[in-house]
C-alpha positions in Angstrom: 19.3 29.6 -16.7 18.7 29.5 -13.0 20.1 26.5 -11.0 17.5 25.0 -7.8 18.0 22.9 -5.3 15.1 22.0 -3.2 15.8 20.5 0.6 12.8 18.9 3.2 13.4 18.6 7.0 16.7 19.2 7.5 16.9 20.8 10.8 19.8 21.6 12.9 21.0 23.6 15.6 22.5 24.4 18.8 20.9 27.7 20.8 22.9 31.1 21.7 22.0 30.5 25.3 23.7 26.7 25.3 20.6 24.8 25.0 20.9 21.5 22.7 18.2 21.5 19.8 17.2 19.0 17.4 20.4 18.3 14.6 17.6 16.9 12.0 14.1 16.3 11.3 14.3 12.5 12.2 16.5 14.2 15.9 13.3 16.4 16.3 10.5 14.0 15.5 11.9 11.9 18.6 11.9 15.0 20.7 8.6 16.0 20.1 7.6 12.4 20.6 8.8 12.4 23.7 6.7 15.3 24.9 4.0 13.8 23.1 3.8 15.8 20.0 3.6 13.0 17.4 1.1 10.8 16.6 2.4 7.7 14.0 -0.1 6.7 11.6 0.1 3.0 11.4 -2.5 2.2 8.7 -2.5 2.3 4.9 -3.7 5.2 3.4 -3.7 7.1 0.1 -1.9 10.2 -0.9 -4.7 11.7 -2.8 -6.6 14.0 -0.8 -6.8 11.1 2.4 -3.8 12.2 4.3 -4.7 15.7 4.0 -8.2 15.3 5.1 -7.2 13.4 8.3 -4.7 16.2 9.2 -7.2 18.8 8.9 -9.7 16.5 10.9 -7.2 16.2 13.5 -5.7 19.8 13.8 -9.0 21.4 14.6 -8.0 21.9 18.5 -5.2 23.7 19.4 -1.8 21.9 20.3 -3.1 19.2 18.2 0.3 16.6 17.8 2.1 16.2 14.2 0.9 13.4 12.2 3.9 10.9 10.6 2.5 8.5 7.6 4.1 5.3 8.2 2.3 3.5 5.0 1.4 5.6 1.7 -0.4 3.3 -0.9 1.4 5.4 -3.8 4.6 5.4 -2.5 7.3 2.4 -1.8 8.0 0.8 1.5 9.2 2.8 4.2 9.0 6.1 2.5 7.0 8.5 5.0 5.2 11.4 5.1 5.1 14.3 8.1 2.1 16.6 8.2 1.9 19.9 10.1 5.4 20.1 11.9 4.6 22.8 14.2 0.6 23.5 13.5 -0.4 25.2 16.4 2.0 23.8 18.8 4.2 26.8 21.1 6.5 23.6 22.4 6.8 22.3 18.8 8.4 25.5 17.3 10.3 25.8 20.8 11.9 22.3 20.5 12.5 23.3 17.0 15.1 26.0 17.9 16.4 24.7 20.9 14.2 25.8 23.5 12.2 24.0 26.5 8.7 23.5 26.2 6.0 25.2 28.5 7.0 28.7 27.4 4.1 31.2 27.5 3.8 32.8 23.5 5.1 35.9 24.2 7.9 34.8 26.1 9.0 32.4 23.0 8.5 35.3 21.0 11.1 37.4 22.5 13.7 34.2 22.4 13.5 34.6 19.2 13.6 38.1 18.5 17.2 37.6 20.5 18.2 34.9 18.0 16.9 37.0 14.9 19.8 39.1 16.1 22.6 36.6 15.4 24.1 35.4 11.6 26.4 32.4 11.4 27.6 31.3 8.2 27.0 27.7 6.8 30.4 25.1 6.3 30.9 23.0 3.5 31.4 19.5 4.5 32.4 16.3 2.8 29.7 15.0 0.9 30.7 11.0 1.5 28.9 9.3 4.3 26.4 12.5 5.0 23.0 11.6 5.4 21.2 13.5 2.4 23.4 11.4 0.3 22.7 8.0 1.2 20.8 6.9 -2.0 21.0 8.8 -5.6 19.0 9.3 -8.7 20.6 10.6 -11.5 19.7 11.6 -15.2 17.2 8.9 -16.6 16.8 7.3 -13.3 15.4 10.4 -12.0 11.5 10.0 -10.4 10.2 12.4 -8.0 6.9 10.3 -7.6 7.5 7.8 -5.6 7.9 10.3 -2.9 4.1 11.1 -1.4 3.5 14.1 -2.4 0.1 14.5 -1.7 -3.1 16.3 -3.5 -4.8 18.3 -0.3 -8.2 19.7 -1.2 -10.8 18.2 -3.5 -10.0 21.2 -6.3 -6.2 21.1 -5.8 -4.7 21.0 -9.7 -2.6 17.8 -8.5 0.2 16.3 -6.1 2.3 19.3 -4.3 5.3 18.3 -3.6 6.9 21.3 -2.2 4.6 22.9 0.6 6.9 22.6 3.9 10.6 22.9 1.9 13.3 24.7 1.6 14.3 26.5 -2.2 18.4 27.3 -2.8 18.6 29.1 -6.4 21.5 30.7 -8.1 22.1 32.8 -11.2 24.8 31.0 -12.8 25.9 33.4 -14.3 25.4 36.3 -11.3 28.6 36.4 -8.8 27.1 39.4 -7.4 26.4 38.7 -3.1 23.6 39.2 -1.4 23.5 41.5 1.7 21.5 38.9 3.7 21.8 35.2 3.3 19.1 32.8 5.1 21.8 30.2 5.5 23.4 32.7 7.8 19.7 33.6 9.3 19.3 30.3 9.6 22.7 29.3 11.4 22.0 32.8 13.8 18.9 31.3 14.5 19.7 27.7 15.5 23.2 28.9 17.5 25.6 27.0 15.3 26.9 26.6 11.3 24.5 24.8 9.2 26.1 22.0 7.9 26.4 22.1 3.6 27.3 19.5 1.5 28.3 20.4 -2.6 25.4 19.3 -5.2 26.3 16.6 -7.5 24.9 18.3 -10.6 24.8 21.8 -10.5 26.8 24.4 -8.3 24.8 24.9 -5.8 24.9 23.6 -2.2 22.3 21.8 0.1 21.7 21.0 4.0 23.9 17.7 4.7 21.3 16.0 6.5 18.5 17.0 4.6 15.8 14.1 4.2 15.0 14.6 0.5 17.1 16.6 -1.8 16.3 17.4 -5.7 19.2 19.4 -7.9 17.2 21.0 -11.2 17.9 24.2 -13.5 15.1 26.2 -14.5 16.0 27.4 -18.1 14.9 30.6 -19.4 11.2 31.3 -20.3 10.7 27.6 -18.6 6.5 27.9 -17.3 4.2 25.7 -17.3 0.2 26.2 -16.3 0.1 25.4 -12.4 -2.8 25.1 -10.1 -5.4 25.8 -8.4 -4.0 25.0 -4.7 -6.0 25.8 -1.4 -3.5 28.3 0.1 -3.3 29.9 3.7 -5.8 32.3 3.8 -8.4 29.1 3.7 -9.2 29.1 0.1 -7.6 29.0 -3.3 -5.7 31.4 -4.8 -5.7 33.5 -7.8 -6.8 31.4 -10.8 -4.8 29.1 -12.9 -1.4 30.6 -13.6 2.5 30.3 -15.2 4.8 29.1 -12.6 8.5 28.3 -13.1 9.1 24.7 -14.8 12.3 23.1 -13.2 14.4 20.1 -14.7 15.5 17.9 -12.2 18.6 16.4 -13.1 19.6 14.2 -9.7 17.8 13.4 -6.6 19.3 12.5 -3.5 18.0 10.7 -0.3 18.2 9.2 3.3 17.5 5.8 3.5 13.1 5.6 4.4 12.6 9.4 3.4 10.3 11.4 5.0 8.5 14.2 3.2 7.6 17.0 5.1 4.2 18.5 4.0 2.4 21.6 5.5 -1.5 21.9 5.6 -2.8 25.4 4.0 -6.2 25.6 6.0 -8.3 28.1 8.4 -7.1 28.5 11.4 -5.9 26.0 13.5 -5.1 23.2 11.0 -3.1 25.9 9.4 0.5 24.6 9.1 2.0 27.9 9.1 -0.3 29.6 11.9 2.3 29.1 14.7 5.5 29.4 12.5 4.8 32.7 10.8 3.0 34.4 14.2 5.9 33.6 16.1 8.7 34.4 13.6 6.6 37.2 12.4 5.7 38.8 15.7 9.4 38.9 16.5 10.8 40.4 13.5 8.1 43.3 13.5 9.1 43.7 17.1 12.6 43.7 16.1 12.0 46.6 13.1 10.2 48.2 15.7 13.7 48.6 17.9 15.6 49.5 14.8 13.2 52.2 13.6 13.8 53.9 17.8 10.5 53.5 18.8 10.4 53.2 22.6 8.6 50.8 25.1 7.5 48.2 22.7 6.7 45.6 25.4 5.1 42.9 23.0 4.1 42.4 19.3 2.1 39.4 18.2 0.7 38.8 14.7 -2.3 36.0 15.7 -2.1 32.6 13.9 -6.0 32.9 13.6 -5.8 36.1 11.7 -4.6 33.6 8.0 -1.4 32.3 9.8 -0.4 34.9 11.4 -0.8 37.4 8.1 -3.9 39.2 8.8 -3.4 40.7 12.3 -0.8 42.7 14.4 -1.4 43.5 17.8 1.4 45.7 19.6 1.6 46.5 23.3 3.7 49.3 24.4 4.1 51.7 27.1 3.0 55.3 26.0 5.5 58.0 26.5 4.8 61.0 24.8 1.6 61.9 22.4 1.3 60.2 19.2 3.3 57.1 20.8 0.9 54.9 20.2 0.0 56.3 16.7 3.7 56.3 15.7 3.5 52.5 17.1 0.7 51.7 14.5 1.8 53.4 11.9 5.1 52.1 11.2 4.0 48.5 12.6 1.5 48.4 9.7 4.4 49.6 6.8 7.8 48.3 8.6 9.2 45.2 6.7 8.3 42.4 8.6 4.7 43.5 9.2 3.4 45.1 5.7 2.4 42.6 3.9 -0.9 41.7 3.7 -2.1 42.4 7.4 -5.2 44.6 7.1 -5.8 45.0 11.4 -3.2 46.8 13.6 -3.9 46.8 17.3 -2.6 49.0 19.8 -2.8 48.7 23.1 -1.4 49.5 26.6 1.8 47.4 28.4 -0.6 46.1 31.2 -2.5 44.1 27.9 -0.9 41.0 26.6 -1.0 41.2 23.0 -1.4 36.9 22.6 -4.4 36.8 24.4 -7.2 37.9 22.2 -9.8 38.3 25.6 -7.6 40.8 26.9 -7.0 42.7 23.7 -11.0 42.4 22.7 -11.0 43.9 26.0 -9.1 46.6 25.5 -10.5 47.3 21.7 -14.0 47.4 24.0 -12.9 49.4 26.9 -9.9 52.0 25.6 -11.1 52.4 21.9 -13.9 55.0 20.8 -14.1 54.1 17.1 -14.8 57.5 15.8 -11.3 58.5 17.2 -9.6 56.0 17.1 -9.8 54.0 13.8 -7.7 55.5 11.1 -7.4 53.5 7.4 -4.0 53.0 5.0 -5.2 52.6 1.4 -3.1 51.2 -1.2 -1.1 49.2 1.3 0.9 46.2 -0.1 -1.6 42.9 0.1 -1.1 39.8 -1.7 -2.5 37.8 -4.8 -4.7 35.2 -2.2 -7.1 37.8 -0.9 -10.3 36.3 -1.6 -12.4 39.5 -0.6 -10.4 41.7 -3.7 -12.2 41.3 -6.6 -11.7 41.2 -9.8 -7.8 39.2 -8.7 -6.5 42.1 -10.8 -6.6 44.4 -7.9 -5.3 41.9 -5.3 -1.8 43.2 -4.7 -3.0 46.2 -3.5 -5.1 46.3 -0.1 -6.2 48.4 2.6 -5.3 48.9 6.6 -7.1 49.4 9.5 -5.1 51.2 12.4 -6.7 51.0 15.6 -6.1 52.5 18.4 -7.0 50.7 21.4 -4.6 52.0 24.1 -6.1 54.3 27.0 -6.3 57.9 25.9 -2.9 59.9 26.2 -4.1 62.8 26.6 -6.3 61.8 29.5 -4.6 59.1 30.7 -3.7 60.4 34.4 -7.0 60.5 34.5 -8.5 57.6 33.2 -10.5 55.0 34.5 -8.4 52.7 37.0 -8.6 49.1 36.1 -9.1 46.2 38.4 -6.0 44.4 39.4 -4.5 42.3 41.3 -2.2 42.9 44.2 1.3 41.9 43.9 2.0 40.3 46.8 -1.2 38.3 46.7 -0.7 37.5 43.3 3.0 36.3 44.1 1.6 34.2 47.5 -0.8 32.5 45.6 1.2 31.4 42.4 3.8 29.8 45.0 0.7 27.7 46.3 -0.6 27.0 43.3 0.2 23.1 43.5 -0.7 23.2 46.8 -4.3 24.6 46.1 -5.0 21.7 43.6 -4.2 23.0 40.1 -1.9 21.6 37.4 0.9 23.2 35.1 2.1 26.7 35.9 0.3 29.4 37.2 -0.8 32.0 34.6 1.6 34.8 33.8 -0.8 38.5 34.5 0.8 41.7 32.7 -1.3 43.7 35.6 -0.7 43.7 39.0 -1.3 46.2 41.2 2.2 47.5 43.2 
């Protein structure tokens, strides 16, 4: 028997670097409404398949603001819904962790390739008076539908209640500790403990002011048939299947709950396309460093590329031959980068790896395709690649390494590019008010000195 708690929105969190960020989801929501982030939806509408039809209609820009359901026909008074939490939004996922908004991608990237770094335990706090525990269910009184869970697509197999959660589970009968816990991860990440209060029902623990909390066991050999559900990549998954049947034996939550709920979608009403680029760029970047390789000077997996899954572009500076085919190679098969992505870019420092024109650029300019594109077969992929067929042969994919970095063995004598000169480009970035433009000038990874 395996014991489950599932937790939604419960954010907390104070940076490394001092800044203050968000203690909860409800601290967060007015933070990213004060930037302009959130949009309340005032009218009545229906759980099944509406809510998830206006957040795709209204994440199809970029930057597009979260959406909070005030008024769910299916659900009681004052019980919420929150749709996309980050979506495509940099300042989102920045406010998120503690950090301002206005920072470039890249630059939020390496923030939190720093905080990866850090582990700080959770604490176990006194249950009484906490948030999470402001209203109970317990045994017979125990209904998980009133919450607004929500049917997304048109051929989803029902309501999903779990898509933008967090999952706690424990063996019972296993003492034995992991070497990594993602409470710790978690408290590193946000710069302070996160706060734990003791389940009611089982022995497990959960986030004290967590917005929606439900305590179950899973018993063994408990499955039951599950799906189809529209996942990620921007289509359903592999067909019907057994998933784990949990028992929910209390439920626990703040007064007017808010269900967090993340949009599986192409690119950019994609939920997870900034959450998993960002936090994915920075631990490959991260492995990278641990693995020795030298003058990494960017890594970003692009949120366009199935959230973030698909596609890893790295930017280095080359130092020796094979650099940049060392680079490649172990960014395609590190930890954080193997699964699934099938195109691995590499190109020179003076390219920012976040901006697809410059690394197009470089894949047209620097890269002669004969030379330059090797292929990994048998690579680790995932059970949602629609383009493996029969699904059978779905966990195992393919890689394409390309090489898009000037050639090393030529490169003293390579084409110069144009640039910018420093000084000019310095002047005219302090004028840039002055000369009639708004927001910050852009950030160039090539100047000339």
């Amino acid at each position: 028997m395996e014991e489950m708690s599932l937790h939604v929105g419960s954010l907390s969190a104070k940076t490394a670097s001092g800044g203050q960020a968000p203690r909860d989801l409800r601290a967060w929501i007015d933070a990213v409404e004060r930037i302009g982030q959130l949009t309340r939806i005032r009218e009545e509408v229906s759980r099944n398949e509406e809510m998830g039809a206006i957040t795709y209609m209204a994440h199809q820009e970029i930057n597009a603001p979260t959406l909070l359901f005030e008024k769910i026909k299916e659900s009681p008074p004052g019980y919420r819904a929150l749709w996309n939490p980050i979506g495509s939004s940099v300042d989102r996922f920045a406010v998120a962790i503690g950090e301002p908004p206005g920072l470039g991608v890249m630059e939020l990237v390496r923030r939190c390739k720093s905080k990866f770094s850090l582990s700080i335990p959770p604490v176990i706090v006194d249950g009484l008076g906490q948030p999470a525990n402001e209203n109970h269910l317990r045994d017979d009184k125990v209904d998980i539908r009133d919450f607004p869970a929500a049917r997304h697509w048109a051929r989803d197999g029902g309501e999903y209640i779990g898509t933008c959660d967090a999952i706690i589970t424990r063996d019972p009968d296993g003492t034995f500790p992991k070497t990594v816990s993602e409470l710790d991860f978690a408290g590193g990440l946000m710069g302070r403990p996160v706060e734990l209060v003791k389940g009611e029902v089982t022995s497990l623990v959960y986030p004290a002011r967590a917005e929606i909390v439900a305590e179950g066991i899973i018993p063994p050999d408990s499955q039951k048939l599950e799906g189809p559900f529209g996942e990620f990549t921007g289509y359903y998954g592999r067909p019907e299947d057994l998933a784990f049947l949990v028992h929910v034996k209390a439920v626990h939550h703040r007064d007017n709950p808010i269900l967090t709920h993340a949009l599986m979608a192409d690119y950019p009403a994609n939920e997870n396309s900034t959450l998993f680029s960002v936090a994915r760029s920075a631990r490959i970047w991260n492995d990278l460093d641990r693995l020795g390789v030298p003058g990494i000077r960017g890594v970003y997996s692009h949120p366009a590329a199935a959230g973030g899954w698909g596609m890893t572009v790295v930017s280095l500076e080359q130092r020796y031959a094979g650099h940049a085919a060392q680079a490649l190679a172990l960014a395609a098969q590190c930890p954080g980068g193997a699964y699934y992505a099938k195109w691995i870019i590499a190109v020179d420092e003076d390219v920012d790896p976040s901006n697809m024109n410059q690394v197009i650029w470089a894949m047209s300019t620097r890269c002669n395709p004969v030379e330059d594109i090797d292929i990994l077969r048998n690579t680790w992929s995932t059970w949602l690649d629609p383009t493996q067929n029969p699904p059978d042969e779905r966990p195992y994919g393919s890689k394409a390494l390309i090489n898009a970095c000037m050639e090393h063995r030529y490169i003293k004598q390579f084409s110069k590019r144009t640039k910018i000169r420093r000084s000019v480009y310095e002047n005219v970035a302090a004028r840039w008010a002055q000369l009639g433009f708004t927001g910050q000038p852009p950030h160039l990874w090539a100047l000339e000195d």
